[in-house]
Every structure is written in C-alpha cells, then in structure tokens.
N, C-alpha and C positions, 0 to 999 in steps of 0.2 A: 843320805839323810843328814839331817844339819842339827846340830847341837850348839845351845846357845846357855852360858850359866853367868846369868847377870847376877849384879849387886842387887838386896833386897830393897833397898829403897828404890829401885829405878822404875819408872813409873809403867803400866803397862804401855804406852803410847810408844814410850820409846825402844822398848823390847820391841814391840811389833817391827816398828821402822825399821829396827838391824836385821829381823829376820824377815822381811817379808821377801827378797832377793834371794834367798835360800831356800824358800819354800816348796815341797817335793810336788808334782802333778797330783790334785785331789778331787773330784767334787762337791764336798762342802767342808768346809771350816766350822768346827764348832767352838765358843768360846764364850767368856760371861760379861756380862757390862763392861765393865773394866775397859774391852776393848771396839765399845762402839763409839766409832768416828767413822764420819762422813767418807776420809782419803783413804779409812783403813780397808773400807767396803768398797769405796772404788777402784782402791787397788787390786783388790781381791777379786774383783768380775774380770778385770783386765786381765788377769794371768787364768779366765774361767774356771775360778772357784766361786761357790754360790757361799756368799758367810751366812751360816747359823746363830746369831747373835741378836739378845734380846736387848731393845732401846731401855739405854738410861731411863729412872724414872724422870727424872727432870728435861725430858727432850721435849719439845714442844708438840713436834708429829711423830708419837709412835710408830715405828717399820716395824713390820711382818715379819716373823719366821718361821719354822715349819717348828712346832713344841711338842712332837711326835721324836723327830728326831733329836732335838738338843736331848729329851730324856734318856737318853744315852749316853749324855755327860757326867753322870753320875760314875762311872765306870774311869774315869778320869780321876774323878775326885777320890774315891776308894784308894785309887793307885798312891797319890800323894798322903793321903792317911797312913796307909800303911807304911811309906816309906819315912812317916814320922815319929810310929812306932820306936825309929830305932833316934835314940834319945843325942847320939852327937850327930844326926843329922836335922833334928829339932833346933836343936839349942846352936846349930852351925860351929862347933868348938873348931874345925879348921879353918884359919885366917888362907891360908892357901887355897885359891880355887883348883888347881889341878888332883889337892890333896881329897878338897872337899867331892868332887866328883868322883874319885876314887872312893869315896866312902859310898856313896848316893849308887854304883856301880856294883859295886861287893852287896849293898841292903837289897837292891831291884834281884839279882841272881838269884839272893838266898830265898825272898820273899817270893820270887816265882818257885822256885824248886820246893819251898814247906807248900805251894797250892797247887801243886800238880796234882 
C-alpha cells in the first residue's frame, strides 16, 4: 500500500501524477472533481480501474458515473473529519512531514480504537 503526504498547496493533479504508479490493484476509484482529467481517467482504465469521479461542472460533456457508489464517499470524508478533530493536525503545527504523519498516525489509531 503506498502512502503519499503532499504539501497542501499542491494541486490535485499533481498528487494524482505521483501516485497513480503506486496505485494497489482495485476496481473503482472513487474520488471528487478535483480530480477529473481526461489522462487521469485514462490512466486509470489502463491499469483496469473503472474511476468513479463526477465531471467538473465546467466540462463541456458531462461523463457518467455510477452515484450509487460514489455515495459511499462519504465514509471517506467522515474519516478526515475526524482526523481534524484533533486540532494540531487541523492547524498542521508540524513543519516536519515525517513528524506530521506521526501525528496523523497516533489520531487514525486512537480514533479507530474510541469507534470500535
């Protein structure tokens, strides 16, 4: 499994880019505007992953996707909520990425273990 902690300013596009060569055997991808592009989706068949990703409003031709399943992104989102609960990993007080993932590490544990 591949782990990737970009800077926040880095655009989704190019997050994708670095990790799309990492990416574990899946059947769909799900993911939010942010990251519909044309190569991101073609990349994504090529390696036969079907992307779940709904078109920018601003696309000319609307793509298809299945909105049975993306509703299951929500479960995604919950996760980073919570893990923003914890207030130095909102406010990213770690200038060190190794530190900050260590924090991000220790909140996901604890946070799963208070929802068991």
């Amino acid at each position: 499994m591949a782990l990737l902690l970009t800077e926040g300013q880095m655009s989704d596009y190019k997050g994708a880019a670095r990790l799309l060569d990492t990416l574990p055997q899946a059947k769909e991808l799900l993911a939010d505007r942010g990251y519909d592009a044309d190569w991101f989706r073609r990349a994504l068949i090529v390696k036969g992953i079907t992307p779940c990703i709904p078109s920018k409003k601003n696309r000319r031709i609307q793509i298809g996707y299945d909105k049975e399943l993306y509703k299951q992104r929500h479960k995604i989102e919950n996760m980073f909520g919570r893990l923003k609960d914890w207030r130095r990993i909102a406010m990213r007080y770690d200038r060190c990425a190794e530190t900050f993932l260590a924090a991000i590490t220790i909140a996901a544990i604890v946070t799963f273990y208070l929802n068991q």
